[in-house]
Backbone as JSON, one array per atom type, in Angstrom:
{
  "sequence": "XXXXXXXXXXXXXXXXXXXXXXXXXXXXXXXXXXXXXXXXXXXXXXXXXXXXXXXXXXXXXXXXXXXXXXXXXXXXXXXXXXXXXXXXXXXXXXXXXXXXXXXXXXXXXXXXX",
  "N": [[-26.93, -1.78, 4.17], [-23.7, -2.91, 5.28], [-21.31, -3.07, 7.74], [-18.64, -0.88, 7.42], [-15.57, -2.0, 6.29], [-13.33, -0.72, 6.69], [-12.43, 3.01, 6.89], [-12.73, 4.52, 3.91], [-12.38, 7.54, 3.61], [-10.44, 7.5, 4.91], [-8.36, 5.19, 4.74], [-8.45, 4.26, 1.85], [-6.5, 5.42, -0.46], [-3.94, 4.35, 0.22], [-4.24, 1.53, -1.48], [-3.65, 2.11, -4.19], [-1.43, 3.91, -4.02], [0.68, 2.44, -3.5], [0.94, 0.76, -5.44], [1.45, 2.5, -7.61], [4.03, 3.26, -6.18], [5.17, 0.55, -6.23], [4.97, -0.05, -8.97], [7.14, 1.75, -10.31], [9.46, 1.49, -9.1], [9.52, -1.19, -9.74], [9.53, -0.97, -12.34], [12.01, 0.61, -13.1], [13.66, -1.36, -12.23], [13.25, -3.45, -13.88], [14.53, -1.86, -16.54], [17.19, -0.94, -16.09], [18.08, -3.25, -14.58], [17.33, -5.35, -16.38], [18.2, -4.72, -19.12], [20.95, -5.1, -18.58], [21.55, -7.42, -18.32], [20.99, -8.79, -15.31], [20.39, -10.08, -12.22], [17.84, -11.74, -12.95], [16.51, -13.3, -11.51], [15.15, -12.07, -9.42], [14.08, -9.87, -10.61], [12.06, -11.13, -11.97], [10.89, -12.36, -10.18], [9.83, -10.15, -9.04], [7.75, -8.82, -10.12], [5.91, -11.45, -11.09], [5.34, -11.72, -8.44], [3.94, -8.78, -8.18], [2.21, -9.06, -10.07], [0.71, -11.19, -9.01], [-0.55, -10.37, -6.18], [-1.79, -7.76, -7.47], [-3.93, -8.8, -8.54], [-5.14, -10.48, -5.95], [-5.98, -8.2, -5.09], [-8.26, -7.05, -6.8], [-9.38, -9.43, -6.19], [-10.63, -8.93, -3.93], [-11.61, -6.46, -4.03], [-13.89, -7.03, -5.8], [-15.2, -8.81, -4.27], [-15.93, -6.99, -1.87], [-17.19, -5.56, -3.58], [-19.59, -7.21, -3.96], [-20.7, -7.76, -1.45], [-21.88, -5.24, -0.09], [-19.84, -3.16, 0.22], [-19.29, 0.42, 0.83], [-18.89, 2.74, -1.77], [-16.34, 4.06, -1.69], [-14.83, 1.86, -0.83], [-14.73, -0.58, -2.05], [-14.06, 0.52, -4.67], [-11.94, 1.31, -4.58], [-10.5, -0.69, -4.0], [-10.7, -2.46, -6.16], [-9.77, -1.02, -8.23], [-6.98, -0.28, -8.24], [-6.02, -3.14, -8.09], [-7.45, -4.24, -10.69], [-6.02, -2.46, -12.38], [-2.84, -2.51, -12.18], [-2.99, -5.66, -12.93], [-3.69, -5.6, -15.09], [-1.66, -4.04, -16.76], [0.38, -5.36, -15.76], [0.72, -8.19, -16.51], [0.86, -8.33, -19.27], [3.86, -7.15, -19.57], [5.43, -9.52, -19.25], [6.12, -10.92, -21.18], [7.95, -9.19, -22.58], [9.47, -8.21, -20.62], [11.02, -10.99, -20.61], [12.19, -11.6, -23.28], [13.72, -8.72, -23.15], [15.61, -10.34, -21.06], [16.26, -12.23, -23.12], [17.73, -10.88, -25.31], [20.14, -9.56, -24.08], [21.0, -11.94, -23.2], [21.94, -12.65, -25.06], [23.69, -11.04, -26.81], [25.31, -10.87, -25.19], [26.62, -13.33, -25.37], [27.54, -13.35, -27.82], [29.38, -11.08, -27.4], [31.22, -12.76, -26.49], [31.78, -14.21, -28.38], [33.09, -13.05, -30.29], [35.31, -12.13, -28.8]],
  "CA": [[-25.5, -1.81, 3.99], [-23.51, -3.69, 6.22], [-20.47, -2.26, 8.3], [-17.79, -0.96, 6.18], [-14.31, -2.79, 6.13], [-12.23, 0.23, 7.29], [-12.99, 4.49, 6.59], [-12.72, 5.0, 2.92], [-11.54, 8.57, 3.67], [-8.54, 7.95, 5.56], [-7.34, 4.63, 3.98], [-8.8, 3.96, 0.39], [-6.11, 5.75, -1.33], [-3.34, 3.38, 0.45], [-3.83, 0.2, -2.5], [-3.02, 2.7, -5.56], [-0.13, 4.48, -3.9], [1.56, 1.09, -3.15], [0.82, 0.01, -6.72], [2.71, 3.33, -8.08], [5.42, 2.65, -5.71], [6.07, -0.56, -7.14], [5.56, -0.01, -10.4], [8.41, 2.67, -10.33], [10.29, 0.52, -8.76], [10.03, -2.68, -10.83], [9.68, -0.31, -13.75], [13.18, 0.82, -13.16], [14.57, -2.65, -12.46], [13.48, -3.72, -15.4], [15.04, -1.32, -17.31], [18.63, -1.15, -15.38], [19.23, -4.63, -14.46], [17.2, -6.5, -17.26], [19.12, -4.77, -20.44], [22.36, -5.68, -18.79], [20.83, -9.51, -18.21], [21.29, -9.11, -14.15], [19.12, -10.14, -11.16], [16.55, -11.86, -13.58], [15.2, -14.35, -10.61], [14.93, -10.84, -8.22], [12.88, -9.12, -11.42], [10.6, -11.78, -12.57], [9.75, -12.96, -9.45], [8.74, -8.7, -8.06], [6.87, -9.28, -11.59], [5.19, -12.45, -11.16], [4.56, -11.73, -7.12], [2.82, -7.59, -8.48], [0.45, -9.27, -10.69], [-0.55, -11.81, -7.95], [-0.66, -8.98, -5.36], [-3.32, -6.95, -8.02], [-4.9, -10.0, -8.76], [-6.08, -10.61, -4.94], [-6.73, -6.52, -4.89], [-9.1, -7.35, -7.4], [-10.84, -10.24, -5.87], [-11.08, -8.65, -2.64], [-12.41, -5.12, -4.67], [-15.01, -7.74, -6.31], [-15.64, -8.98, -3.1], [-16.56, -5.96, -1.37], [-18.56, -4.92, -4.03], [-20.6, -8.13, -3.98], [-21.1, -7.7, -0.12], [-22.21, -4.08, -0.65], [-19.88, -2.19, 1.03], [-19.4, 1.38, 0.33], [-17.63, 2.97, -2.95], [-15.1, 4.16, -1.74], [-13.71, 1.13, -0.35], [-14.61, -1.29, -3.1], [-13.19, 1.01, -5.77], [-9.92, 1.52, -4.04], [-9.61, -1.84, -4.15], [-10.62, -2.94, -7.17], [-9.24, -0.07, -9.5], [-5.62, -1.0, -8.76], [-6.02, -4.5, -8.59], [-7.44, -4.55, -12.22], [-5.16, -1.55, -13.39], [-1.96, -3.44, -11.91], [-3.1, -7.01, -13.94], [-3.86, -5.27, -16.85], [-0.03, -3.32, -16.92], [2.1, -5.9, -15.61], [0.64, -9.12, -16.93], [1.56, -7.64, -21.07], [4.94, -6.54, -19.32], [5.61, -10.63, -18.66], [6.87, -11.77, -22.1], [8.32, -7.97, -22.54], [10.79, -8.86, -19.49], [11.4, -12.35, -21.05], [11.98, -10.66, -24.32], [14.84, -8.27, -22.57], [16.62, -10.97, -20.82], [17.01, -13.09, -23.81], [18.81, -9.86, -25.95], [20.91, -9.55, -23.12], [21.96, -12.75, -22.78], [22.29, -12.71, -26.65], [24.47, -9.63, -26.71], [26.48, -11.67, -24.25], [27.22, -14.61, -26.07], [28.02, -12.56, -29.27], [30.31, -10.49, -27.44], [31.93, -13.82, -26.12], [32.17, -15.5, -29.72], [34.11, -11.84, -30.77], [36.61, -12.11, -28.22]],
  "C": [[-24.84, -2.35, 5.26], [-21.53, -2.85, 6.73], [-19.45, -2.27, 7.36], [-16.06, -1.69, 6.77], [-13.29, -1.73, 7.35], [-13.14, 1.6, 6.3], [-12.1, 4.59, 5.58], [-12.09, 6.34, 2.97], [-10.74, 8.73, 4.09], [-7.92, 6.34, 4.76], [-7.62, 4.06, 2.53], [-7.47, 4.19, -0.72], [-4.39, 4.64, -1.22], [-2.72, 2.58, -0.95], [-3.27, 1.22, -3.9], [-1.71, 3.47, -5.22], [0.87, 3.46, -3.78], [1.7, 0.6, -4.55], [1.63, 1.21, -7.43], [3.9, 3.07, -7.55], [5.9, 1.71, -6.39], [6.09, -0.73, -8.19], [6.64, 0.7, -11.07], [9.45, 1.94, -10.29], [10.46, -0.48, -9.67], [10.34, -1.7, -12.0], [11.67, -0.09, -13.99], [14.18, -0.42, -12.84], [14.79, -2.83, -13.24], [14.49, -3.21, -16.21], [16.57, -1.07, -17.18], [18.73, -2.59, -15.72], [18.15, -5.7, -15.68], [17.81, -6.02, -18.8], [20.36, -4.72, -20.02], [22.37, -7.25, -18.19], [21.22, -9.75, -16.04], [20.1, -9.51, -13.46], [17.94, -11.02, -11.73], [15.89, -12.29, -12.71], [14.24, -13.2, -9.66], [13.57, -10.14, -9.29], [12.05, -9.83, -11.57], [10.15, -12.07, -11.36], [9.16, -11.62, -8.64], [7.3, -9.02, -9.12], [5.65, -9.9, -10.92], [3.93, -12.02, -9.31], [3.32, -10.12, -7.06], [1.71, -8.57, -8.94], [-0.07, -10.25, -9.73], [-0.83, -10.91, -6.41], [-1.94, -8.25, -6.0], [-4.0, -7.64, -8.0], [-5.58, -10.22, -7.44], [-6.63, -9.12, -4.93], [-7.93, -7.04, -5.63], [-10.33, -7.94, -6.76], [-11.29, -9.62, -4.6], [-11.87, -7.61, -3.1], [-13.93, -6.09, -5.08], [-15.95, -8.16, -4.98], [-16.72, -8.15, -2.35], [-17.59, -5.6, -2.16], [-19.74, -5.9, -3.81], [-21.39, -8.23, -2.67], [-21.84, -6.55, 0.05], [-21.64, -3.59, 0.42], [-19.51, -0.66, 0.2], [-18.5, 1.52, -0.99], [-16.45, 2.88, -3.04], [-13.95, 2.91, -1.41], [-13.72, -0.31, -1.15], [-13.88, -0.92, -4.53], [-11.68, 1.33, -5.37], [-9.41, 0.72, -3.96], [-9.28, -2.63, -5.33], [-9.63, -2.14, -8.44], [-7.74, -0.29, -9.87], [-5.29, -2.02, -8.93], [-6.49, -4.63, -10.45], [-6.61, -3.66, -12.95], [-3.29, -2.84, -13.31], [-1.83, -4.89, -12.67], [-2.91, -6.49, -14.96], [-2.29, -4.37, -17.5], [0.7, -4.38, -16.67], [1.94, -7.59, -16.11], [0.79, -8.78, -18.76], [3.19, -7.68, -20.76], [5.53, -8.28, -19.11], [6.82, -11.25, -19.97], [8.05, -10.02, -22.83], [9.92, -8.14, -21.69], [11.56, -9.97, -20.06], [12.39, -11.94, -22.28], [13.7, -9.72, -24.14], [16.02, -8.99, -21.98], [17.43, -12.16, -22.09], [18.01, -12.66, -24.33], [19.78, -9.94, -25.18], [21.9, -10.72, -23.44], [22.73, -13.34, -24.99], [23.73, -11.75, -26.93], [25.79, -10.56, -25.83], [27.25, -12.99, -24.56], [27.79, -14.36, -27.52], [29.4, -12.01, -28.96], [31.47, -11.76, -26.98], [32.65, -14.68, -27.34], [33.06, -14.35, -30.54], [35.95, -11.9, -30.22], [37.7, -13.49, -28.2]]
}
């Protein structure tokens, strides 16, 4: 086995607490400012920049494992990198999806008044 990256017991848990953080976070963007059609460039692009954020977690988790370093510090990397793709790349046309209603809702209430 070849020297490990960094100590698995003090920073492994790091990549999944960062990945809750921001999924809270975007989560609640979303849901505020994309059903009243605001911010969209600010939401899609936390969006677009999470899943390429998990996406290197990933390759670097793959990585490590392929190098053989220990568990803990290949699964701490990989687990939120592929959980993170697999949640927020579905959530893509979902977002899309929300801003159109919006801006639908908004052109309705425009053709009322």
């Amino acid at each position: 086995m070849k020297e490990p990256w960094f100590d698995p017991n003090a920073y492994a848990w790091i990549p999944g607490t960062m990945l809750g953080v921001f999924g809270g976070l975007l989560g609640t963007l979303m849901g505020v400012l994309g059903s009243r059609g605001k911010a969209r460039g600010l939401v899609t692009g936390m969006l677009k920049g999470g899943i390429v954020a998990c996406a290197a977690l990933a390759a670097t988790g793959i990585a490590a494992l392929a190098l053989g370093q220990p568990y803990g510090i290949w699964y701490g990397l990989l687990l939120p990198g592929l959980l993170g793709v697999g949640i927020l790349l579905p959530l893509r046309p979902v977002l899309r999806r929300t801003y159109e209603q919006a801006e639908a809702r908004r052109m309705e209430a425009r053709d009322l008044a």
